[in-house]
Phi, psi and omega in degrees: 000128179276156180275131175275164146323305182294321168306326171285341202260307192266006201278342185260344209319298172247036181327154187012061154243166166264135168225162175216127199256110153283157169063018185289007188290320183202182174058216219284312164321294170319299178296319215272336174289328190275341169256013158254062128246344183270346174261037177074345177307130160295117186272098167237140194230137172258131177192178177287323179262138177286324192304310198283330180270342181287303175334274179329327189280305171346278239265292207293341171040229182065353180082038138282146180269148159254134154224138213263127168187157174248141181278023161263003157279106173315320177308306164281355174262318180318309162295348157322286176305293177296306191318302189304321208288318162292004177233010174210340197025043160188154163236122190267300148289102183289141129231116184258093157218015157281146193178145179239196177168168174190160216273156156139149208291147182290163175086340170248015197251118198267198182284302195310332194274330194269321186294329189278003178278327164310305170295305197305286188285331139308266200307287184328296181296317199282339172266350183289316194307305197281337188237009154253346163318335179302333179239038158260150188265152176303158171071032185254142171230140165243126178256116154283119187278099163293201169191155190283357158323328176296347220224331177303302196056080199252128184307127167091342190248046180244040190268286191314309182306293227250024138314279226286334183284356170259351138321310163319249158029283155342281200310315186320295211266348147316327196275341173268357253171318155280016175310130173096316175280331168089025164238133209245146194252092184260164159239163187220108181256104156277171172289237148292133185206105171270133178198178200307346177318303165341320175248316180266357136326266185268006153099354228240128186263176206314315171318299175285005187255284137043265167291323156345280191303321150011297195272295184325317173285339178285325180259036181231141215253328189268331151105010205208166154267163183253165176257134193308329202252014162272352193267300166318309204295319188300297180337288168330299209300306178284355193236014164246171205297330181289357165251013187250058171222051193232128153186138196074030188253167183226119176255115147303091160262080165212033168094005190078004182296347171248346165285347192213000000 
């Protein structure tokens, strides 16, 4: 792998830290994995497919790992957690950022759809949290991905919506509730981001991401959509020594779409 300029210049950012990245197979994981390992962290990533997490560790390179497991199972993020935890016995960066979603309308939104969602983007965070905290160290951090959807009232999303507003919600009495430990709780509401979810999620094919993004840059103050590693830098940010006296806060990366 060649060194880059960026790499000679960011490579200490997280020197000898740990991090463990959920949902690190792709999109917004991926790129955040790939920039606190080029900033010096040991990366380990989660996700579901082994094929898709093998890809991942390839790309993000740096000596990072995959552990294959879904955090809406308790069983498997306990192993999650011990794997890192026998080969580091600490995690200095949470970052709990898997998570899904998909359209439907009220009056069409079955059980199956609200519990799987529920599991995943609630429960899933809140047990990835509660079972890596044992080994987090004072000066540790954790980043959650919201989204700005909590804040929208986007037609058709509002399952998806009202996850990431309870992941806010989340952060708030965590960030009370870890009083004293010196661990600090942030959230990161990206914007528009297109990543593969867009097609294998939400349905929606090149055309429509397409007229989307279209619409979306004509009401963004920045005139554009955003890209995954503008969403990692923020990640990077709350969660290194340069953010540490930030905590329980919600960072908007979208371009202003929701700001103005």
């Amino acid at each position: 792998m060649t060194t880059s300029l960026y790499d000679n210049v960011h490579s200490t950012k997280h020197a000898g830290k740990v991090a463990l990245v959920t949902g690190g197979s792709s999109g917004i994981g991926l790129a955040t994995a790939k920039r606190l390992a080029r900033e010096g962290a040991t990366v380990f990533i989660t996700g579901r497919r082994q094929e898709e997490l093998n890809a991942a560790v390839s790309e993000i390179g740096h000596g990072a790992s995959a552990i294959r497991g879904d955090i809406s199972s308790a069983a498997d993020l306990k192993k999650i957690v011990d794997t890192v935890s026998a080969r580091h016995h600490r995690i200095d960066i949470l970052f709990a950022n898997a998570g899904g979603g998909e359209f439907a309308r009220l009056g069409d939104i079955t059980e199956a759809q609200f519990d799987k969602y529920f599991d995943i983007n609630v429960k899933g965070t809140l047990l990835t949290v509660q079972n890596a905290l044992p080994i987090m160290r004072a000066g540790s951090a954790i980043v959650i991905t919201g989204s700005i959807a909590a804040v929208q009232g986007t037609p058709a999303f509002g399952v998806y919506a009202a996850t990431k507003a309870a992941l806010r919600s989340f952060a708030r009495t965590w960030a009370s509730d870890l009083k004293g430990r010196d661990i600090r709780v942030n959230v990161v509401a990206p914007g528009v981001i297109v990543t593969p979810a867009y097609k294998t999620e939400l349905k929606l094919s090149e055309e429509q991401i397409a007229a989307y993004c279209e619409e979306v840059a004509a009401t963004t103050p920045l005139g554009r959509v955003g890209n995954t590693d503008e969403i990692a830098k923020a990640v990077s940010f709350l969660a290194s020594d340069d953010a540490s006296y930030i905590t329980g806060t919600e960072l908007f990366v979208d371009g202003g779409l929701v700001q103005v």
